[in-house]
N, C-alpha and C positions, 0 to 999 in steps of 0.2 A: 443160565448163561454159562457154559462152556465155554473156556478159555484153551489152549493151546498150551502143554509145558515146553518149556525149553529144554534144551539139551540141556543146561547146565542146572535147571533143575531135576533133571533125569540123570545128571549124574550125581547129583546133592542124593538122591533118593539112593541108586544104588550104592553109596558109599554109606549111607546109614544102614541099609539092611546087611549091608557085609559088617559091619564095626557088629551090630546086633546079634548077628550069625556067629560070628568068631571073637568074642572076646580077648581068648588068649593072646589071638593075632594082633589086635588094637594094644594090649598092655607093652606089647614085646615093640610094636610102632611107637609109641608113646615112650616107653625108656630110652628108644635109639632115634626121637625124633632130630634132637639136635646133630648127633653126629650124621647123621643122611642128609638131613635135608629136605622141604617139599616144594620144589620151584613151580608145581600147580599150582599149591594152595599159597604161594609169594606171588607169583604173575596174574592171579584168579582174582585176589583183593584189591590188585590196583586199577585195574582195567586196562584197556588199549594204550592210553597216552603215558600212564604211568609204565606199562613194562617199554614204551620206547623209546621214555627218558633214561631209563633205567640201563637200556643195550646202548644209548648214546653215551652214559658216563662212565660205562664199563670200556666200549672203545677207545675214548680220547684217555682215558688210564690208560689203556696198554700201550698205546703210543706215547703218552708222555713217561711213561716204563721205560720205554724202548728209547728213546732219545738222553734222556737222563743217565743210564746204564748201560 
């Protein structure tokens, strides 16, 4: 029984054979993860309701930013 992968396990796959392929590239990712940032791999672990709570409390910030200041 064949199953279907998903994209997102097709791209789980292609992000491992690249980390595998290029090491150096991954160590150099890995020291400068924090100052970059991976808003895939932040948006990718919460799923759909979590990133649109996430863009609803970012919003009503900046407006209450904007109103306060």
């Amino acid at each position: 029984m064949n199953r279907k992968e998903t994209s997102e396990e097709t791209r789980e796959q292609l992000r491992q054979s690249e980390l595998k392929n290029n090491p150096t590239g991954s160590l150099h990712d890995g020291l400068n993860r924090e100052s970059n940032g991976n808003l895939n791999d932040l948006s990718g672990g919460m799923g759909w309701k979590g990133t649109g709570i996430l863009i609803l409390v970012l919003f009503f910030g900046y407006i209450l930013y904007n109103l306060i200041f």
